[in-house]
Backbone as a chain_set.jsonl record, in Angstrom:
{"seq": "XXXXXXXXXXXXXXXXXXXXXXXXXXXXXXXXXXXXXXXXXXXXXXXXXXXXXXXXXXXXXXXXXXXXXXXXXXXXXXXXXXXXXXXXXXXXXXXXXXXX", "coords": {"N": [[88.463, 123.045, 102.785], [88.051, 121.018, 101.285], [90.885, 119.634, 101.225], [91.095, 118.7, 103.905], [88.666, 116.699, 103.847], [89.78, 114.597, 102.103], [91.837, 113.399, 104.144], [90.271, 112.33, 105.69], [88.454, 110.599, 103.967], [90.192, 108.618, 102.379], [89.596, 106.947, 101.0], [88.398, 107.938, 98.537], [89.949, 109.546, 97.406], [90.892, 111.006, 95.283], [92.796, 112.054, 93.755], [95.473, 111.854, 95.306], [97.637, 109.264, 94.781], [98.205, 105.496, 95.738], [99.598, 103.971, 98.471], [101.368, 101.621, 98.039], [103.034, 100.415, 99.937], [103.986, 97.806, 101.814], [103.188, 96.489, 105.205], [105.565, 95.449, 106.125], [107.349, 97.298, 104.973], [106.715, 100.202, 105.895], [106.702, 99.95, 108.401], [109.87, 100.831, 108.213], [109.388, 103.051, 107.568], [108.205, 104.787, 109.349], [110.267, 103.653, 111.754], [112.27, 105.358, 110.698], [111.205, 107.685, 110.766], [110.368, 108.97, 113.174], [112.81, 108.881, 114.166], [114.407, 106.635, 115.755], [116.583, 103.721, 117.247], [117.495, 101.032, 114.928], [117.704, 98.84, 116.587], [116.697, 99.386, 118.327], [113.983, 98.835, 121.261], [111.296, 99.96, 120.547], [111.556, 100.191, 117.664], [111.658, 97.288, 117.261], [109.052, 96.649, 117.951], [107.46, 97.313, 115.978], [108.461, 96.525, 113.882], [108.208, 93.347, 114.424], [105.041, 93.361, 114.382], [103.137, 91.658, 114.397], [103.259, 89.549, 116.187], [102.189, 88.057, 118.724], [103.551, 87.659, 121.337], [105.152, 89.883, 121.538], [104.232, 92.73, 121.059], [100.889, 94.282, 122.141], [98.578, 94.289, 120.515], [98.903, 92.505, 118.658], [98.918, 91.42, 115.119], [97.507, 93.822, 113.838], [98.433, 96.248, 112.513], [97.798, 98.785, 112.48], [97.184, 99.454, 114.855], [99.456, 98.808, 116.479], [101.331, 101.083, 115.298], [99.488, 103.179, 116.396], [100.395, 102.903, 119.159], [102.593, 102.874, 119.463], [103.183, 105.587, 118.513], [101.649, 107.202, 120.386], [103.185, 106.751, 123.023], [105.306, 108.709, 122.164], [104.274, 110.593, 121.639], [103.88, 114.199, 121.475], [101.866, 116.493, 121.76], [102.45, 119.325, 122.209], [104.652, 120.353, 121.01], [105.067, 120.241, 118.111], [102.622, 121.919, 115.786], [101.126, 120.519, 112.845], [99.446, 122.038, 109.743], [96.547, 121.078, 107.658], [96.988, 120.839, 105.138], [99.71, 120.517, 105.278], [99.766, 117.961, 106.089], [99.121, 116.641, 104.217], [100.476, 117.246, 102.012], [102.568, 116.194, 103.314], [101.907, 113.54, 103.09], [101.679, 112.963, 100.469], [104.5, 113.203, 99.385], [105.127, 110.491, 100.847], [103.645, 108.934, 99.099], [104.945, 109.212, 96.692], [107.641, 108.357, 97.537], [107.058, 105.523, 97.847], [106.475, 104.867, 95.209], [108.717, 105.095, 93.972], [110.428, 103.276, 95.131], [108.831, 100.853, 93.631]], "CA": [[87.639, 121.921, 103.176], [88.793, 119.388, 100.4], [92.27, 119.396, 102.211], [90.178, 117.998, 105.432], [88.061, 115.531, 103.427], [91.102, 114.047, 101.528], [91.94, 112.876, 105.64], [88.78, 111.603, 106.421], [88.042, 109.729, 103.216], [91.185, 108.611, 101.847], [89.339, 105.313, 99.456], [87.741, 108.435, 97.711], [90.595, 110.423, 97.389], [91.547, 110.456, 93.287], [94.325, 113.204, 93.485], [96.779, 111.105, 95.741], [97.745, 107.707, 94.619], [98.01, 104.33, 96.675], [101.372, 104.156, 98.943], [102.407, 100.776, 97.194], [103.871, 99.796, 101.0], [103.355, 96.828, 102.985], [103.966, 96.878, 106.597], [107.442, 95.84, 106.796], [107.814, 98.818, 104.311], [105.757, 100.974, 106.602], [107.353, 99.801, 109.593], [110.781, 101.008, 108.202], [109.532, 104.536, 107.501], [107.89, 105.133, 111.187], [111.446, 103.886, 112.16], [113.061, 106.614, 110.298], [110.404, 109.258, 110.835], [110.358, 108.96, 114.884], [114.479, 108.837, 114.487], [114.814, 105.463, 116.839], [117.401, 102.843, 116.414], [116.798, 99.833, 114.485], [117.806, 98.258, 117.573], [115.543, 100.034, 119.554], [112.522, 98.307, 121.489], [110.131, 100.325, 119.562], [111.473, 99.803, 116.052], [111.178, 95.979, 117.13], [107.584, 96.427, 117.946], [107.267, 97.955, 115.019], [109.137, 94.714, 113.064], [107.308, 91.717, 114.846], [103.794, 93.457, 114.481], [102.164, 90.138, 114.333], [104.127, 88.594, 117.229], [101.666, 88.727, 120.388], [104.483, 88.008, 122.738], [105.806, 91.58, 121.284], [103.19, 93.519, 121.243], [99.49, 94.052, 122.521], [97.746, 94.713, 119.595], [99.255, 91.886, 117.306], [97.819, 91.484, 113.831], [96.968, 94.964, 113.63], [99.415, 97.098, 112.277], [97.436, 100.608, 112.909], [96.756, 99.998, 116.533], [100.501, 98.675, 117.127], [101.767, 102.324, 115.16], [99.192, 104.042, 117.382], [100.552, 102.617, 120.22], [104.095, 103.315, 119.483], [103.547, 107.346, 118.381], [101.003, 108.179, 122.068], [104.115, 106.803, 123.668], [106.103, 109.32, 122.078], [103.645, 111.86, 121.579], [104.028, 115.505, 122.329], [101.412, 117.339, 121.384], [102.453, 120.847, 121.95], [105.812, 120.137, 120.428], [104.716, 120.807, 116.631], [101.423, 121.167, 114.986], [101.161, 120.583, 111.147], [97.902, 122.351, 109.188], [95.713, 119.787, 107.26], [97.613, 121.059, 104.005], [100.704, 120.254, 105.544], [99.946, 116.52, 106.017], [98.311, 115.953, 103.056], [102.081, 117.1, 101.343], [103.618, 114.538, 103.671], [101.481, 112.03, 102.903], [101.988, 112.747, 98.725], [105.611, 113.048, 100.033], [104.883, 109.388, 100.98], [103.406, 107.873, 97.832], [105.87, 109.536, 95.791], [108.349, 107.432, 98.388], [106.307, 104.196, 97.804], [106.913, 104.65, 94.185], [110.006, 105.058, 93.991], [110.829, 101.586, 95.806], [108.115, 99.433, 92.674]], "C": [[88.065, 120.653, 102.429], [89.935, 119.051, 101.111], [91.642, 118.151, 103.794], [89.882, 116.589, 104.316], [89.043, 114.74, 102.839], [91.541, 112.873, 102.876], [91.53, 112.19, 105.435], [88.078, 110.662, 105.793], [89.178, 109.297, 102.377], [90.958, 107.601, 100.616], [89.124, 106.53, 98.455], [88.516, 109.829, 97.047], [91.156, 110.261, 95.533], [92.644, 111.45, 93.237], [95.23, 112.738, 94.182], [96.494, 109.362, 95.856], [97.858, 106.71, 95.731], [99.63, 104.55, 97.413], [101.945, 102.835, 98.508], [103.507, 100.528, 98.398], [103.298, 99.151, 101.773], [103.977, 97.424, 104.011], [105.199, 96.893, 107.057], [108.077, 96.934, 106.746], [107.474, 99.834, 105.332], [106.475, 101.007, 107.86], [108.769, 100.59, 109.796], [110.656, 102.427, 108.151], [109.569, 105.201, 108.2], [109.441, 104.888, 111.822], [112.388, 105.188, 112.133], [112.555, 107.671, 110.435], [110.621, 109.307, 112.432], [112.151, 108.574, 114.884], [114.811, 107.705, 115.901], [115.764, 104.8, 116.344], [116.732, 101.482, 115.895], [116.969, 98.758, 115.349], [116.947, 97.943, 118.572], [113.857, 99.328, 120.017], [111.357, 98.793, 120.102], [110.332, 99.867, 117.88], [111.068, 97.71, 116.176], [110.023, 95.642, 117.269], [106.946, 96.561, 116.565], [106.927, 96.478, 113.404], [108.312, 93.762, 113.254], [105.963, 92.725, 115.355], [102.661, 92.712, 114.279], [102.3, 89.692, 115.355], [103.483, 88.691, 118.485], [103.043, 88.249, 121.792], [105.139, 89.345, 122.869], [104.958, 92.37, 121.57], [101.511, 93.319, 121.416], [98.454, 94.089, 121.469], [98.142, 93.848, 118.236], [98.309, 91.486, 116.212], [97.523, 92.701, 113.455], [97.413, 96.434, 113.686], [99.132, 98.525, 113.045], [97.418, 100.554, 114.492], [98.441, 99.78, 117.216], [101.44, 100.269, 116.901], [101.227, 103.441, 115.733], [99.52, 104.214, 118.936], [101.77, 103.329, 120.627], [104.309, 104.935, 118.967], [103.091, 107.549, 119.405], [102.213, 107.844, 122.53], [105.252, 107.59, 123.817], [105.902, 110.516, 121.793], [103.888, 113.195, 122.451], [103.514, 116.463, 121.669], [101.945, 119.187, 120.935], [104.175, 121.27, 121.054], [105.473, 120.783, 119.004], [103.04, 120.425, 116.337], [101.732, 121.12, 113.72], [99.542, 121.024, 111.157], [97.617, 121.328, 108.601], [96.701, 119.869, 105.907], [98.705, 120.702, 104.003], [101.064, 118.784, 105.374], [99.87, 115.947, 105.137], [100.157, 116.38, 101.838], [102.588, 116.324, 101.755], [103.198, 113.529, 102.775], [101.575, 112.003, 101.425], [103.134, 112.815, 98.901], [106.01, 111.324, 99.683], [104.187, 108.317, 99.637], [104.35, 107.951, 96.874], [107.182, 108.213, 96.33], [108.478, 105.804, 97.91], [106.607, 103.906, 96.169], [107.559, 104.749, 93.169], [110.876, 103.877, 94.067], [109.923, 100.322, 94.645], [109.339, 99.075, 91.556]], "O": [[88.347, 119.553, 102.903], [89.87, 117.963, 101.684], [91.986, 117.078, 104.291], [90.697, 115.702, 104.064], [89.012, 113.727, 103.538], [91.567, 111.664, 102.647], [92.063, 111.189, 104.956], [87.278, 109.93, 106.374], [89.017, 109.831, 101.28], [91.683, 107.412, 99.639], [89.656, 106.299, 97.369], [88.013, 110.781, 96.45], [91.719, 109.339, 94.941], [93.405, 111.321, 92.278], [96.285, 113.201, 93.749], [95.751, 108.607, 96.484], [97.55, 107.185, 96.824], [100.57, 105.173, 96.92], [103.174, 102.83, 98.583], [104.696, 100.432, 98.094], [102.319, 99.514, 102.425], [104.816, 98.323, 104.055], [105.821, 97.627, 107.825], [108.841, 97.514, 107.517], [108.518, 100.443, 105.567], [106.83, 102.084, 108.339], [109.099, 101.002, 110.907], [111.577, 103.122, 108.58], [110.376, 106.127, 108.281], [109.918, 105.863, 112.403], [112.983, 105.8, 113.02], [113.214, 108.7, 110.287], [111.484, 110.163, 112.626], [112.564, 107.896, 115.825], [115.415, 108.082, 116.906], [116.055, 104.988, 115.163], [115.7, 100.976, 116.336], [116.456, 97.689, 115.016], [116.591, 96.994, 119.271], [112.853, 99.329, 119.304], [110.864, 98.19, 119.148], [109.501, 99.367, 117.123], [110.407, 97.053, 115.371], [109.654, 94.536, 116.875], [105.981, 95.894, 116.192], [106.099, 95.968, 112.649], [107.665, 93.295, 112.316], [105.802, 92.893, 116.564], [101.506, 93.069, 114.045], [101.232, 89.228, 115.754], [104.044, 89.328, 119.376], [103.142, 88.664, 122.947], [105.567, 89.854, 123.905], [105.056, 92.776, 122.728], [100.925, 92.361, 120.91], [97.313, 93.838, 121.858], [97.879, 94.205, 117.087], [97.111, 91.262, 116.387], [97.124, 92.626, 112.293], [97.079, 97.384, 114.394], [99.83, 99.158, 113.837], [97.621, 101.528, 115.217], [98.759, 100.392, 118.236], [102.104, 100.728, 117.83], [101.841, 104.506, 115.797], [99.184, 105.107, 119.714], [102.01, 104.048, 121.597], [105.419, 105.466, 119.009], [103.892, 108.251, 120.023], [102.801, 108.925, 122.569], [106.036, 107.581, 124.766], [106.741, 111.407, 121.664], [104.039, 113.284, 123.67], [104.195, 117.27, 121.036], [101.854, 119.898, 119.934], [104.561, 122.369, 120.656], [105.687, 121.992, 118.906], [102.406, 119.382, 116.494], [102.738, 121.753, 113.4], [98.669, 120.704, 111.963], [98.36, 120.382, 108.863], [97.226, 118.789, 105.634], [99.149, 120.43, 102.888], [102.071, 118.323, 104.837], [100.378, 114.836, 104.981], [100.66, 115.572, 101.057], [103.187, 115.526, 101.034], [103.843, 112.862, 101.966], [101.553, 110.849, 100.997], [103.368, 111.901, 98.11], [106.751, 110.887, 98.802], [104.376, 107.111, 99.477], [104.656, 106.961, 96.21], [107.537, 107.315, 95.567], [109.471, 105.108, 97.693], [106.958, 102.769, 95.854], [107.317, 104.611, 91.97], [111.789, 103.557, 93.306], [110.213, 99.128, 94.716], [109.187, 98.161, 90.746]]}, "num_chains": 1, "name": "protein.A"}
């Protein structure tokens, strides 16, 4: 159950640190995690996530990275358990502070 709540409340989470990445940063990881080119439409949505002529959801990083994984979503492709993500995502801070 802590594994779950960790998710679901992440301000209140004290066992995994802050990710210490802005969006550009952020932008570059989703690039490399969804294996696109840096060329590639999507990684440029990704890039000019402010830019409303780029994308629909400008200003608002989470809804432009939700936009750009349903598009590439495939559910039955892989699941991960809750325990699983929660290693990515310390994976990911470790990442973040690495790059200060």
């Amino acid at each position: 159950m802590h594994q779950l709540i960790r998710l679901m409340v992440p301000d209140f989470d004290n066992v995994r640190k802050k990710y210490h990445l802005k969006e550009s940063a952020m932008a570059r990881v989703y690039i490399k995690a969804i294996g696109v080119a840096k060329e590639s439409d999507t990684a440029h949505q990704l890039n000019n996530w402010k830019n409303p002529r780029i994308v629909r959801n400008a200003g608002d990083f989470g809804a432009v990275v939700e936009e750009v994984l349903q598009r590439r979503s495939n559910p039955t492709k892989q699941k991960l358990s809750i325990a699983e993500v929660n290693a990515l995502l310390d994976d990911l801070v470790l990442s973040g502070a690495d790059k200060r």
